[in-house]
C-alpha positions in Angstrom: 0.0 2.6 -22.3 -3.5 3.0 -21.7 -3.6 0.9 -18.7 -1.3 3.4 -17.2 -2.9 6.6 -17.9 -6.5 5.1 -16.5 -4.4 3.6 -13.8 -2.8 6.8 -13.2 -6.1 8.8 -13.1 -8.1 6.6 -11.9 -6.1 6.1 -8.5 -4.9 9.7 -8.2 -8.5 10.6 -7.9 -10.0 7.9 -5.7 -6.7 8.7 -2.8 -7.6 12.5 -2.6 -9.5 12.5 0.6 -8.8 9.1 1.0 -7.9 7.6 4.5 -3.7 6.7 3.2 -4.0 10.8 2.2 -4.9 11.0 5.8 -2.7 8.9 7.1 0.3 10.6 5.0 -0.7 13.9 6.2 -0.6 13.1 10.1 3.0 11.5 9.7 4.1 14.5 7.6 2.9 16.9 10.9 3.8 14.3 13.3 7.5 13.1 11.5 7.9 16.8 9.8 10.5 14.2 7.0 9.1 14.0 4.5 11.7 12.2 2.1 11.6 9.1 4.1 7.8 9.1 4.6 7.4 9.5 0.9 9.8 6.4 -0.1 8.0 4.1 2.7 5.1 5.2 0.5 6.5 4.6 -2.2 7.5 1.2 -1.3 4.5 0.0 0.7 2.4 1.3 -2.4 5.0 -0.8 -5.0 4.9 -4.0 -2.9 0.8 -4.1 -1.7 0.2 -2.9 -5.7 2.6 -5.2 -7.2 0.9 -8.1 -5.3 -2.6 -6.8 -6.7 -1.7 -6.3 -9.9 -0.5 -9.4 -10.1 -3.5 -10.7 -7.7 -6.1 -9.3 -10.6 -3.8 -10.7 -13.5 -4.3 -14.1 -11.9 -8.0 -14.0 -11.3 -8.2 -13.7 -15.1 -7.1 -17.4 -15.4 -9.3 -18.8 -13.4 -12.8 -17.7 -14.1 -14.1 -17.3 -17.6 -14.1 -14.2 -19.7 -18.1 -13.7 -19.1 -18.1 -14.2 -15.5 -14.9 -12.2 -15.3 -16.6 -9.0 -17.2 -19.5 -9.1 -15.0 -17.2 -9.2 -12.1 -15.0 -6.3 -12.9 -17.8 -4.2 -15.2 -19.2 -4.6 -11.4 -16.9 -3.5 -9.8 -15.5 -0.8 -11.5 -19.9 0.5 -11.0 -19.5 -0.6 -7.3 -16.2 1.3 -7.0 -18.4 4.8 -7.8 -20.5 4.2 -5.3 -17.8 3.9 -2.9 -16.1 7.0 -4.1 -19.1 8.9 -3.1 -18.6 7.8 0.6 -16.4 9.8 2.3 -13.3 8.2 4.4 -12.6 8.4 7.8 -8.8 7.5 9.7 -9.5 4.6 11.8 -6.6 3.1 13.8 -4.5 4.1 11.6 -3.9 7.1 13.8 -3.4 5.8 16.7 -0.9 3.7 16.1 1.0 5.8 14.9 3.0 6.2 18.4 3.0 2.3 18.4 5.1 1.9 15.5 7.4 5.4 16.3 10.5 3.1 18.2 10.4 1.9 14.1 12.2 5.4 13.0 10.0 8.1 10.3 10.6 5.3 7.6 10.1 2.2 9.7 6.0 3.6 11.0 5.2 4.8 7.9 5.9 1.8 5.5 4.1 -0.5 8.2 1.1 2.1 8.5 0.9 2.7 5.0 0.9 -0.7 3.8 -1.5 -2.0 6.2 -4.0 1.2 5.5 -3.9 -0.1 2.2 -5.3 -3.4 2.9 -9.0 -3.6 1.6 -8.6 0.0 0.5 -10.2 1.4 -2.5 -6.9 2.1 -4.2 -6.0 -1.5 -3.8 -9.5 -3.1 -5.3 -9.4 -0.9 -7.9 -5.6 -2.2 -8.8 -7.2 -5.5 -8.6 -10.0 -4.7 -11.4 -7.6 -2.6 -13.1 -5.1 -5.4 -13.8 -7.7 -7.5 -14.5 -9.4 -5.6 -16.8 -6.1 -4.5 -18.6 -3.9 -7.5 -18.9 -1.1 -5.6 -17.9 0.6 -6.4 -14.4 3.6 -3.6 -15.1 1.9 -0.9 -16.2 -1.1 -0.8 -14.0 1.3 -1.5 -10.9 3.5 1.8 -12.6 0.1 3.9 -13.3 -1.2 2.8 -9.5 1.3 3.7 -7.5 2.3 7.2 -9.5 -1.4 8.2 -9.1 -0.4 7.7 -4.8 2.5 9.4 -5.6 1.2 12.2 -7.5 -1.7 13.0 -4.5 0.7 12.3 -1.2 3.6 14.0 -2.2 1.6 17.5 -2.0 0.4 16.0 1.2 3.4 15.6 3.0 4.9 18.7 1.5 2.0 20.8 1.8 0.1 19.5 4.7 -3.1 20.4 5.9 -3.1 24.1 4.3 -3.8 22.4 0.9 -6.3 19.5 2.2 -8.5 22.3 3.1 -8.4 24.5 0.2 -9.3 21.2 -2.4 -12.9 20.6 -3.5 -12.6 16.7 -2.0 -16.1 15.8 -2.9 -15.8 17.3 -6.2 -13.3 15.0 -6.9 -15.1 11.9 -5.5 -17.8 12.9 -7.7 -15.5 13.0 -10.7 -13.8 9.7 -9.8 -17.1 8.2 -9.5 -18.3 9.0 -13.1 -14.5 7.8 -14.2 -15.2 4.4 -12.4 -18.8 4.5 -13.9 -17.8 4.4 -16.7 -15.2 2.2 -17.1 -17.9 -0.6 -15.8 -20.3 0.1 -18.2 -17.8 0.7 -20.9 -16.5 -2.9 -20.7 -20.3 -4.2 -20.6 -20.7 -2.3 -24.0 -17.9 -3.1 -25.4 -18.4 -7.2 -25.0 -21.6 -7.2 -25.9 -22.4 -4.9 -28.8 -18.8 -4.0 -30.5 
């Protein structure tokens, strides 16, 4: 259960202002549907979280505990710093009227699940797997946290994007990642 509450957190923090929030908010003004955008979300976010989950699980039975600790302790610390850098919609946008003749659903599971490719969310369901053991309830705990930040998003819109403290929220999903990476170090080595 822990592993999904930190994944939970964790995640719904590090997607506010991130570029799928972005990305869910121009298909909700461009689409104006939100239930199909949100279940394309919610299935591009099961299948590319499932597969990293279980990506992160696997990584665990390959390299040893140590080097596995420093890796993730690592990451988790490099996973702040990136939270601090603010995102931008790349392509993402504009292809938005390339995948269209796919229907509201079709563009925005394809968009979605591509955006989340190398994302933050994704590496931090890698580590977070990793780090937990626990393929089910980090995949559960990941993709609520998406859930729980993009359905205001496509409901909501823009009005609400403007009104949040964004940075604020990096800021505290910085410290969060912070220290979950040092946490493990001190854990291993002095308890």
């Amino acid at each position: 259960m822990n592993a999904f509450l930190i994944s939970l957190v964790v995640i719904a923090l590090s997607e506010m202002g991130d570029k799928t929030q972005l990305l869910a908010l121009l298909l909700a003004a461009k689409f104006r549907k939100p239930v199909p955008i949100l279940i394309a979300i919610f299935l591009a976010t099961v299948i590319n979280h499932g597969v990293s989950a279980v990506f992160g699980q696997w990584i665990t039975t390959v390299l040893s505990p140590v080097v596995l600790l420093w890796i993730v302790s690592l990451g988790f610390i490099g996973m702040a710093v990136w939270m601090l850098i603010p995102d931008e919609l790349g392509d993402e946008s504009e292809n938005i009227h390339k995948w269209q003749r796919y229907g509201v659903f079709g563009a925005t599971f394809v968009l979605f699940f591509l955006a989340e490719i190398g994302d933050k969310t994704q590496i931090a369901t890698v580590a977070l797997a990793a780090r937990y053991d626990s393929i089910g309830w980090v995949t559960v705990g990941t993709t609520l946290g998406i859930l729980l930040v993009n359905i205001p998003a496509v409901f909501i819109g823009n009005r609400l994007a403007d009104k949040l403290p964004i940075a604020l929220i990096h800021k505290i999903g910085a410290v969060i990642f912070l220290l979950i990476g040092i946490s493990a170090l001190v854990q291993h080595y002095f308890f």
